[in-house]
N, C-alpha and C positions, 0 to 999 in steps of 0.2 A: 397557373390553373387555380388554385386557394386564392390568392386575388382578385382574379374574377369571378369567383365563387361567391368572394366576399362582396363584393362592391356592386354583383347583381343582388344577392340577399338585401342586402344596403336598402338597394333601391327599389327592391318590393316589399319590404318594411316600412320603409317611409310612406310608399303607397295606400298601403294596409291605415297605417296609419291617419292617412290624411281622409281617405274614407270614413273611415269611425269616425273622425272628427267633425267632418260635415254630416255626418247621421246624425251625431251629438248635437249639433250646432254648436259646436265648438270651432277654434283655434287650434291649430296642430300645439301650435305652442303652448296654447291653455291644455290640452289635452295631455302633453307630456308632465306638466306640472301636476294633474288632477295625478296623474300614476306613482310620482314621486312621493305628491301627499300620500298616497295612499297604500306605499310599499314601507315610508321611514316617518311618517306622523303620530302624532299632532309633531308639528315642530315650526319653531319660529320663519315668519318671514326672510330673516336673512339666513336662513338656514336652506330654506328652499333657492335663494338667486346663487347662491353659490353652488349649491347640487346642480342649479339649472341650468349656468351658465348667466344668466340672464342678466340685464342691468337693473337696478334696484328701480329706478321710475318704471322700467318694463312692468317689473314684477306687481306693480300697487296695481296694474291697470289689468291685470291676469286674474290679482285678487278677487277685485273689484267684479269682472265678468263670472268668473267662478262660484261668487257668493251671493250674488244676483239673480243666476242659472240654479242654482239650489245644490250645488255640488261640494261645496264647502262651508265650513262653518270657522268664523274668526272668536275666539275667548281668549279670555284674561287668563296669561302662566300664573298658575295657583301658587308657583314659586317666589314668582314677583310680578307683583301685580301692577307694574309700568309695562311688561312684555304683553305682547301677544304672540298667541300660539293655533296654526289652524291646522283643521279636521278633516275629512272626508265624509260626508253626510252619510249615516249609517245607509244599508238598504239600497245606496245607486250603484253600488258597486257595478250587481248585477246588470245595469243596462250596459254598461260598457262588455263586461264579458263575455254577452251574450253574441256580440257584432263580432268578438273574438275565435267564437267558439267553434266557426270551421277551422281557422288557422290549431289551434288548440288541440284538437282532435288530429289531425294531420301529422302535427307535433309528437302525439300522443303514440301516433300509428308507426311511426318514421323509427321513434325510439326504442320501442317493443320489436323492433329486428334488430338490435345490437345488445350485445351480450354487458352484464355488467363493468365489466374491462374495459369492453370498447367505449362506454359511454362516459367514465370515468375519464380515456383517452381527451374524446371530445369537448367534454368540459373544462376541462384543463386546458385546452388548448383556448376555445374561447374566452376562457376567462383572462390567459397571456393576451388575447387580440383586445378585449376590452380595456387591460393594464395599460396595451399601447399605446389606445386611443386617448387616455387619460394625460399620459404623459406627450402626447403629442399634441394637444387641446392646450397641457401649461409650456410647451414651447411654440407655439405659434406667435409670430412676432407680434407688438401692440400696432 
């Protein structure tokens, strides 16, 4: 039952997903990278292909669309200034949120019937199901 729980969520997430993305004119793929920039940035290129899975030639051609689209910004790490380090253009946040913001609300409504215990429960356990996914991502064979 949590199986299929899960692997329908799965799959209207990705859904969800792929919608915004074509609202955007985006790439599902550009679009998970724009959220990464935008949850763990500024931070280096190869910072994001290993967050994203992705192959490094993948990722130049992610940039490349993303920073064209006006959704990111590439600058020189002030640290050292051979790196580069990108952004999330202030202010666009919002358009993506906004394509969010039934799921969001829904979210919001679902949670406010569970006691703080219980959510405490819930998250804990998601977060074990996220650990899994991670550790089953680095054993997937080459």
């Amino acid at each position: 039952m949590i199986r299929d729980s899960l692997r329908e969520l799965g799959l209207q997430l990705a859904l969800l997903n792929f919608q915004v993305s074509n609202r955007l004119k985006l790439n599902p793929g550009d679009l998970n990278c724009l959220d990464i920039i935008g949850r763990h940035g500024p931070l280096s290129p190869s910072t994001l292909t290993r967050l994203s899975g992705m192959h490094p030639a993948t990722m130049t051609g992610v940039l490349d669309r993303l920073e064209k689209a006006g959704w990111i910004n590439r600058e020189r790490d002030p640290n050292d200034r051979r790196a580069v380090l990108v952004s999330a253009v202030k202010g666009r946040g919002a358009e993506v949120l906004k394509l969010y913001s039934g799921m969001n609300t829904s979210v919001a409504a679902i949670s406010a019937s569970y006691s703080e215990a219980e959510l405490a429960v819930l998250a804990d356990f998601l977060q074990r199901c996220k650990d899994a996914a991670e550790e089953a991502i680095d054993e997937l064979p080459d």
